[in-house]
MIZAFI-353795 format. One line per 3 residues: their letters; for each residue x, y, z of C-alpha. Coordinates in nm, 3 decimals. Example, Ala and Ser with C-alpha at 12.3 -4.5 7.8 and 13.67 -1.06 7.14 Angstrom:
<sites>
AS	1.230:-0.450:0.780 | 1.367:-0.106:0.714
</sites>
This chain:
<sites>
XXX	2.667:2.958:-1.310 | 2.291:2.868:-1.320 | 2.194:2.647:-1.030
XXX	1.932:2.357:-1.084 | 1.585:2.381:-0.991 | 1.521:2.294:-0.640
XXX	1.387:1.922:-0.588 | 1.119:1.719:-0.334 | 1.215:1.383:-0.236
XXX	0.904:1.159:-0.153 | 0.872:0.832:0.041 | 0.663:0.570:-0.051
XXX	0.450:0.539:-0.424 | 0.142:0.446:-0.295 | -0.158:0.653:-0.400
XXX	-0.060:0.923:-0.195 | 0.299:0.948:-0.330 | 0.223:0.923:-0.678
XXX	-0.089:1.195:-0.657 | 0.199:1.418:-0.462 | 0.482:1.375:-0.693
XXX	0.297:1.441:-0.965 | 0.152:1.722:-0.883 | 0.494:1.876:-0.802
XXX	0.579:1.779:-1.153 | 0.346:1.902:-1.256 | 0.442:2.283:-1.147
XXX	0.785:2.233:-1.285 | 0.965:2.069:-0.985 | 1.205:1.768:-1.015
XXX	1.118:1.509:-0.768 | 1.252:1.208:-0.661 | 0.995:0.893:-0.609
XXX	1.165:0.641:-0.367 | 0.977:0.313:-0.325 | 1.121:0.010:-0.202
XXX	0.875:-0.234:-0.320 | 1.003:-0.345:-0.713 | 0.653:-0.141:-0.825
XXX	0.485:0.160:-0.715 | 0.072:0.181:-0.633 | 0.088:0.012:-0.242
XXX	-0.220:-0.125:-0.113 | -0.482:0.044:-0.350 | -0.330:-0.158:-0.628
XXX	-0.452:-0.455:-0.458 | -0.800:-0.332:-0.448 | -1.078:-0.461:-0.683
XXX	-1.347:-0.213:-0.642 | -1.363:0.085:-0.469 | -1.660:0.230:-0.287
XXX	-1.876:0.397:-0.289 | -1.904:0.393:-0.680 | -1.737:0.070:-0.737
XXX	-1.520:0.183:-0.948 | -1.212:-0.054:-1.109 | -0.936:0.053:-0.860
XXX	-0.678:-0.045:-1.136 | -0.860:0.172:-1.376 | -0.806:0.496:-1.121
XXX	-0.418:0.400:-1.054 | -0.281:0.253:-1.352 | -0.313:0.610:-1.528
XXX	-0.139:0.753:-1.253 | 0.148:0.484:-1.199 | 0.200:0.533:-1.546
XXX	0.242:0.888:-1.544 | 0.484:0.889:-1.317 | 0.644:0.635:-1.448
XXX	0.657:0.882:-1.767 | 0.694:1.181:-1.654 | 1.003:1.389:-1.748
XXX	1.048:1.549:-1.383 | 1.024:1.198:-1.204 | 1.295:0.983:-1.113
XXX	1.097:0.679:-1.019 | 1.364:0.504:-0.774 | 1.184:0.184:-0.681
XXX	1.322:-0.119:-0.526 | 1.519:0.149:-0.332 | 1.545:0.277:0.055
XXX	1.635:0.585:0.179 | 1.874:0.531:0.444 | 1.990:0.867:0.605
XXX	1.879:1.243:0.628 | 2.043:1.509:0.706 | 1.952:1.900:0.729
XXX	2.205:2.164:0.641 | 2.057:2.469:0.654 | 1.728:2.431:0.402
XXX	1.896:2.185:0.224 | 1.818:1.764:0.293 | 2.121:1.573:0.207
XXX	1.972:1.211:0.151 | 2.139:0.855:0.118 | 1.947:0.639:-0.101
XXX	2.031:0.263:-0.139 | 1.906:0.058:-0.452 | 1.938:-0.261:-0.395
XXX	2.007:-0.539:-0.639 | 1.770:-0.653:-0.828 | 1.996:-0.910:-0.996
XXX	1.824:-0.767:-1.331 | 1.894:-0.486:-1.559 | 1.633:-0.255:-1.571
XXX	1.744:-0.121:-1.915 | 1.779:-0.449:-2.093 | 1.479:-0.648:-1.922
XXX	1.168:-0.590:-2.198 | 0.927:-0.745:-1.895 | 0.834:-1.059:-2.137
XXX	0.809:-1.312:-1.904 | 0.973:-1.552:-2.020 | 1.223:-1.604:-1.709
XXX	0.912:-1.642:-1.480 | 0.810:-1.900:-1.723 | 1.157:-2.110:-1.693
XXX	1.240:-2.018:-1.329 | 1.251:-2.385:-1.150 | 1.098:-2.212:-0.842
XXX	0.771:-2.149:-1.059 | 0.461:-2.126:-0.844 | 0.671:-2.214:-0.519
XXX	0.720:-1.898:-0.358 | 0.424:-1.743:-0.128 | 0.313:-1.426:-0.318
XXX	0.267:-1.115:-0.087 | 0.100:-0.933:-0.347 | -0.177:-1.168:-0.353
XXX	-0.160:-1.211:0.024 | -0.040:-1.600:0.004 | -0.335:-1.697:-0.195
XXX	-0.121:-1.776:-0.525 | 0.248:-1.831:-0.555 | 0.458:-1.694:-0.802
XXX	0.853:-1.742:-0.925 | 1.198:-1.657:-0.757 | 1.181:-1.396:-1.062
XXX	0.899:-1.175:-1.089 | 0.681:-0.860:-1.111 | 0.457:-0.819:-0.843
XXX	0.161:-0.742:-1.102 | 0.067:-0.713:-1.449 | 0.011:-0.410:-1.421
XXX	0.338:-0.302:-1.231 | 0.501:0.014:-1.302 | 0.837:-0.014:-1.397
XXX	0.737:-0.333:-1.535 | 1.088:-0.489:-1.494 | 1.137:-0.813:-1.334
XXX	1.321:-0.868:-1.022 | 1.426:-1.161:-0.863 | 1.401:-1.247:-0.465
XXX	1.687:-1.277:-0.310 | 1.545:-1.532:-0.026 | 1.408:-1.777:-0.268
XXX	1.627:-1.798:-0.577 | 1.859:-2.143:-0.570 | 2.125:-1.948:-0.733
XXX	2.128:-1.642:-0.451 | 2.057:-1.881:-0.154 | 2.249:-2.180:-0.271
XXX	2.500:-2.018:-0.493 | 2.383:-2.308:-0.767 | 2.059:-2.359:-0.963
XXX	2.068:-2.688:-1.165 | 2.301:-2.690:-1.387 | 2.239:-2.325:-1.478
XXX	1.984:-2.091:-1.380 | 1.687:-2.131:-1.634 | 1.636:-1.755:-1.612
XXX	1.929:-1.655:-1.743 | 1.897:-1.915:-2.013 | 1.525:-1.780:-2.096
XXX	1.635:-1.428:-2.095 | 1.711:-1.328:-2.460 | 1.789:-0.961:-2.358
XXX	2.074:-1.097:-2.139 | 1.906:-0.931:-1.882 | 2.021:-1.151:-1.536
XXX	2.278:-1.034:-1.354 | 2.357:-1.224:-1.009 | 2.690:-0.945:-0.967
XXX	2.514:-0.689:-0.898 | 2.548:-0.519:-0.608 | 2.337:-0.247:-0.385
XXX	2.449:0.089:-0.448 | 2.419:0.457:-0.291 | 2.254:0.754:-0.443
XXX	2.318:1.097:-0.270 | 2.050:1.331:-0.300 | 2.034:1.731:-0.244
XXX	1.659:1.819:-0.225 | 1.427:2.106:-0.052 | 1.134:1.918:0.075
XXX	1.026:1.570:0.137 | 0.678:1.400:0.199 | 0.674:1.143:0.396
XXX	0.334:0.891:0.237 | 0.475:0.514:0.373 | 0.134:0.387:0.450
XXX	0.011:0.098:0.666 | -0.006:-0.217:0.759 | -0.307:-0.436:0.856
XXX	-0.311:-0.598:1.236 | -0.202:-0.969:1.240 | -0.577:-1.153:1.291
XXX	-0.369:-1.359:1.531 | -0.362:-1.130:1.792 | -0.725:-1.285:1.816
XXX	-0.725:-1.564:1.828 | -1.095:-1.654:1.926 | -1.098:-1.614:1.559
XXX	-0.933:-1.921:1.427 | -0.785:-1.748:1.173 | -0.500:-1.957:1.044
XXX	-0.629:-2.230:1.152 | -0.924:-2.270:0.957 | -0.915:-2.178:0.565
XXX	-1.292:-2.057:0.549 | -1.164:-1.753:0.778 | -0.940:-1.479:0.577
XXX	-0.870:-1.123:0.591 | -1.061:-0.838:0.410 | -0.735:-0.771:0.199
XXX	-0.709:-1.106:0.095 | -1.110:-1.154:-0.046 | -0.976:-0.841:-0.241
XXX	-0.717:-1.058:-0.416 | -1.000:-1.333:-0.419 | -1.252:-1.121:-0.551
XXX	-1.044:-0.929:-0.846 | -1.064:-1.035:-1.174 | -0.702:-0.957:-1.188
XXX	-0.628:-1.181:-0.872 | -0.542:-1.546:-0.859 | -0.905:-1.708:-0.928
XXX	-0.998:-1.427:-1.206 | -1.250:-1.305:-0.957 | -1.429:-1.617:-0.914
XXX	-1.528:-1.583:-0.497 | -1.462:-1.950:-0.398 | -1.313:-2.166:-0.115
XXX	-1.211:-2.525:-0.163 | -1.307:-2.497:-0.556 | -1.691:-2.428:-0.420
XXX	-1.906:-2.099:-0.466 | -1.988:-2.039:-0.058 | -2.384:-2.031:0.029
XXX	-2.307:-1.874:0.395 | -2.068:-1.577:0.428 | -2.043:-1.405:0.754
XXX	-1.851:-1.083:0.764 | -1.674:-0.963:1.115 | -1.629:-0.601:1.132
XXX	-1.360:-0.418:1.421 | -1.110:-0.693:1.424 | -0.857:-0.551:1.622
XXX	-0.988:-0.197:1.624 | -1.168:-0.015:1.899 | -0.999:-0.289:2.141
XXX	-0.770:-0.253:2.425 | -0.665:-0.545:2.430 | -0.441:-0.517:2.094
XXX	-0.350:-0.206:2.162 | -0.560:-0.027:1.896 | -0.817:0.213:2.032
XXX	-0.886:0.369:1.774 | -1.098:0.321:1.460 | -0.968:0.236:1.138
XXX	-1.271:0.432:0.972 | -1.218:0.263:0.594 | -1.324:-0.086:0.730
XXX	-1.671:-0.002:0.745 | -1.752:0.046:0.409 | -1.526:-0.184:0.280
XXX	-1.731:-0.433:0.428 | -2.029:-0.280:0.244 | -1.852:-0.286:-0.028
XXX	-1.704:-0.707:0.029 | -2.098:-0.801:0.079 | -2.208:-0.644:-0.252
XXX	-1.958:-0.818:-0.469 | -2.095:-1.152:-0.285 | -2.465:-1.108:-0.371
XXX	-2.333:-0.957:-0.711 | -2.115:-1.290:-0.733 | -2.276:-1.540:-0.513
XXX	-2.664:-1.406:-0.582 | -2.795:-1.701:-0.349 | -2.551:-1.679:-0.132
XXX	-2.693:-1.578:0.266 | -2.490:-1.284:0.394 | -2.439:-1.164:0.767
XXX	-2.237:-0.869:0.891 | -2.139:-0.819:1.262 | -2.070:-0.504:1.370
XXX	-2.030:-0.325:1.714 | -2.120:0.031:1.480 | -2.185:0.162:1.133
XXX	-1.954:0.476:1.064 | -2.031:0.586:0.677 | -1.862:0.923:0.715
XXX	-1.804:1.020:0.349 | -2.008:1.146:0.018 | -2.192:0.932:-0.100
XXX	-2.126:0.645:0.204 | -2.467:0.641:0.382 | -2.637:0.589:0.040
XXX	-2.395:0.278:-0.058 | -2.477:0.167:0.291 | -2.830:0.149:0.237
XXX	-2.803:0.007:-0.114 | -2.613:-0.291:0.047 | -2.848:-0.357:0.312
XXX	-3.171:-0.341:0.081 | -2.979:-0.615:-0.145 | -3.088:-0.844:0.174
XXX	-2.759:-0.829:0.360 | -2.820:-0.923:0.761 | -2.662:-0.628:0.960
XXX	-2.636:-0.771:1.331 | -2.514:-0.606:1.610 | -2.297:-0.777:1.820
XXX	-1.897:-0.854:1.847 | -1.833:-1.254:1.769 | -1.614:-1.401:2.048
XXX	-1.576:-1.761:1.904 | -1.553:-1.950:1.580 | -1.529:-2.339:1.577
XXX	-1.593:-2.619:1.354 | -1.878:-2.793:1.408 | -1.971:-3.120:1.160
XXX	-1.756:-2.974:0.891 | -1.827:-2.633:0.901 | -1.724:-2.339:1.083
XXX	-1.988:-2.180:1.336 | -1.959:-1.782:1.441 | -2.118:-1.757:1.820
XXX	-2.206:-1.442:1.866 | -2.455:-1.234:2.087 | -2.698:-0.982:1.943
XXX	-2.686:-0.713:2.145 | -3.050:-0.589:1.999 | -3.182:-0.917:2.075
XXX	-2.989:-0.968:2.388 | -2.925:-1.334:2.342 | -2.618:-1.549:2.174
XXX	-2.618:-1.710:1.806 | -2.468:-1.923:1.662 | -2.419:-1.873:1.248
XXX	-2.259:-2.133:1.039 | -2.031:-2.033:0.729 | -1.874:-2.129:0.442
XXX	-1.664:-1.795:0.454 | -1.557:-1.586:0.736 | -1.394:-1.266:0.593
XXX	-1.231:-1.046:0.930 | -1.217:-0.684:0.849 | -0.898:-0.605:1.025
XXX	-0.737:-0.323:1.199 | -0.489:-0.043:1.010 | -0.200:-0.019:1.238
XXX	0.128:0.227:1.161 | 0.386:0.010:0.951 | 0.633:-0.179:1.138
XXX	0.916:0.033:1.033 | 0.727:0.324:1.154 | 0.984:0.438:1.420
XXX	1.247:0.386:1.214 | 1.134:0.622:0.923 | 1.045:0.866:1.232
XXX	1.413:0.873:1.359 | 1.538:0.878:0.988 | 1.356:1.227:0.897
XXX	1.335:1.350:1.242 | 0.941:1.296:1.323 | 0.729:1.245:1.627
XXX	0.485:0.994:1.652 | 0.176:1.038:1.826 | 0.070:0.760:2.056
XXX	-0.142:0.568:1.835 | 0.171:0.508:1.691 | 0.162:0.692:1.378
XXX	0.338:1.026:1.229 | 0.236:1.350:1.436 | 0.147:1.649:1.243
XXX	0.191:2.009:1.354 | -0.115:2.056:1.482 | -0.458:1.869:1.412
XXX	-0.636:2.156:1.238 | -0.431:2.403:1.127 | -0.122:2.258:0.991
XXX	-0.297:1.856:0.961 | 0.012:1.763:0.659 | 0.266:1.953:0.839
XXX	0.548:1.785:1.057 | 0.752:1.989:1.343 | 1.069:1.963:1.105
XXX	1.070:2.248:0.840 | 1.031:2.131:0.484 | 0.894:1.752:0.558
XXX	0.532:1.687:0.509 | 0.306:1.383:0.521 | 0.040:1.203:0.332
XXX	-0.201:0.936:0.372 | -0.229:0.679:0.612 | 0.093:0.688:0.781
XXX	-0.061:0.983:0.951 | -0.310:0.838:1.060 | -0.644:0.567:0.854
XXX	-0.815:0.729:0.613 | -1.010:0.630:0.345 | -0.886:0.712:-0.044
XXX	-1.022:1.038:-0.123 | -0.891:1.197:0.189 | -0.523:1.020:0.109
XXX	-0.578:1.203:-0.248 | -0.672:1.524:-0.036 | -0.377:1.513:0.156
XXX	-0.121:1.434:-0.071 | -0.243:1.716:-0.268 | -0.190:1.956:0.057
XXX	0.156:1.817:0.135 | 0.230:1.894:-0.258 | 0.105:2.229:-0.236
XXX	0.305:2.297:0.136 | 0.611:2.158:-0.055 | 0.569:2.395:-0.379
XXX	0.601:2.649:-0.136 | 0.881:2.574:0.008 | 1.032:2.476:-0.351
XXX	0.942:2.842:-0.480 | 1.099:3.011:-0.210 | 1.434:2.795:-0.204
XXX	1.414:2.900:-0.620 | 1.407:3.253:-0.513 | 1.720:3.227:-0.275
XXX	1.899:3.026:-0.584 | 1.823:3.278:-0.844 | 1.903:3.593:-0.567
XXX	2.224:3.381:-0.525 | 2.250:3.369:-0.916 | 2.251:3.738:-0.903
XXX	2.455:3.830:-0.667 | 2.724:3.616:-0.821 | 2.681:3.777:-1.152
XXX	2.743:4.115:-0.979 | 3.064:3.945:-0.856 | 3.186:3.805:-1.173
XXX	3.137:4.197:-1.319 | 3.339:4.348:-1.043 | 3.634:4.083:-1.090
X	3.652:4.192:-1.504
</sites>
């Protein structure tokens, strides 16, 4: 009997899981793409632009989502969570759970017309655009969402929390593929595969951990991931940068929130933040062309090819660079005031804003430990995966035949996420081709067998 090609399992469909799956599809490998968000692309599809060329970060991914999303030696298994791992010999034996999604992924035709009808419309906080918009009980994260197949939230639908919706759920009554289905229930998949990459990302540090900052208490100050959503034309306000309904005329940007500071616990820098702040004052003066721009910072690290350049571009399109870490913002006659203290001038200033936009700290994911204890990783004491060693084996892991991508290793920046993912693919091939060799030697042998027994 012919045994099946060996397979990868990879965690997480952000950019560095979709690069790595398909390039292991690619070479003729099945692989199996678990995601537990209802789309794949993670944080980059939240991006606008991307630096230093500024290009359309939907225009890079959306190719790739869909290609996965297409491709014959994919299972795409989002929505899903993979639950337990074990190793018998060089095989992974992995639990996958898909939970409900109280739709039917082969009858929904993504039309939208249960959003439309849903009587939670525009009442529940969407995550996707970071709170700025709200969206139904039934949804798809994006327009752009790969599967695009609608799901509905368990901890905001009337009918799942309430067991009633009206007199009938609208959804269902909208739905003209008959696609709601409150029955379902979560089910197991058991998987047999060679290798796995690990690629579950990051999370951003809660701004409230400084809270000199006011953030949360004042609107004018958000987070650099949310004047992404602000900022995109695919976001909530098309792209149009405003607070309150007004275009702002004084936008101060705060560089190192969180990072490079004991005090939250994150020593370390994030490395991306710096140029996405570049990259956050451009699309103001290409937005807001009046608009007077200041950017704190303790340091400028543009590390990549092409960064120092887009650096300089932003600063010659009369962005104020100051040096100096903020330690208060207030409101003062109606607007909010950034006190800082130049350290080039070596006195305080004070700066009053319309905006206030805090690049914030990468951190490991909250469910970091728990995906290290699932596969069997260490964690280094920054908190995120440990490779095998830091220059020779940087995508390796101590466990034979699991690899890692991206930022859950540790921040990086998107072409060295790309650059890793397409190591850990290559490690993995190599592990795949060997375990093919064993299968077919196994093949052989067994043929040899059934001749003797004639």
């Amino acid at each position: 009997m012919e045994r099946h090609k060996p397979a990868a399992l990879i965690i997480g469909a952000g950019i560095a899981g979709i690069q790595a799956a398909l390039d292991i599809a690619d070479a003729g490998y099945p692989v199996y793409l678990v995601e537990r968000e209802p789309s794949v692309g993670g944080r980059m599809s939240q991006l606008d632009k991307t630096f230093p060329t500024l290009d359309c970060s939907s225009c890079i991914l959306t190719p790739k989502m869909v290609d996965v999303g297409r491709h014959p030696n994919i299972e795409l298994m989002t929505y899903c969570e993979a639950v337990s791992v074990e190793k018998e010999g060089d095989t992974f034996r992995v639990q996958v759970r898909k939970k409900p999604r109280y739709v039917d992924v082969d009858k929904c035709t993504g039309c939208g017309e249960c959003a439309a009808a849903c009587r939670m419309k525009g009442r529940v906080i969407s995550d996707f655009d970071e709170g700025i918009a709200k969206r139904s009980a039934i949804y798809v994260p994006f327009p752009q969402a790969v599967p695009l197949k609608f799901t509905i939230d368990p901890n905001s639908c009337l009918m799942l929390t309430r067991g009633k919706c009206g007199k009938g759920p609208l959804c269902q009554e909208a739905c003209t593929a008959d696609a709601i289905d409150f029955e379902q229930q979560e089910k197991f998949v058991d998987l047999d595969v060679a290798a796995i990459i690990v690629a579950t990302g990051y999370d951003l540090i809660d701004p409230r951990t400084k809270p000199e900052f006011a953030y949360g208490i004042y609107p004018e100050v958000m987070t650099g991931i949310e004047f992404e959503r602000l900022s995109s034309a695919s976001g909530p306000t098309m792209g149009d940068i405003t607070i309150d309904g007004k275009k702002p005329k004084d936008v101060v940007f705060i560089k190192c929130v969180g990072s490079r500071d004991s005090h939250t616990g994150v020593p370390y820098c994030s490395r991306f933040c710096c140029m996405y702040t570049a990259k956050h004052a451009h699309l103001v003066r290409d937005k807001v062309p009046d608009a007077n721009i200041t950017v704190f910072y303790m340091d400028v690290r543009a590390f990549g090819k092409g960064y120092e350049e887009f650096y300089d571009r932003v600063k010659q399109e009369q962005v104020m660079y100051r040096r100096g870490e903020p330690s208060e913002i207030y409101r003062r006659n109606g607007r909010v005031v950034v006190l800082a203290e130049d350290t080039l001038l070596g006195q305080p200033i004070e700066v009053e804003a319309d905006m206030v936009v805090l690049a914030t700290a990468a951190v490991p994911r909250a469910d970091a430990a728990e995906t290290a204890a699932l596969v069997g990783l260490e964690m280094s004491p920054d908190g995120f995966f440990q490779e095998a060693h830091p220059k020779l084996r940087p995508v390796d892991t101590e466990v034979d035949g699991v690899f890692m991508a991206g930022c859950c290793q540790g921040p990086k920046d998107i072409p060295d996420t790309v650059a890793q993912a397409k190591a850990a693919a290559s490690s993995a091939l190599g592990v795949l081709a060997r375990r093919e060799k064993q299968l077919e030697q196994m093949d052989r042998e067994d043929g040899i067998e059934d001749k003797s027994n004639d």
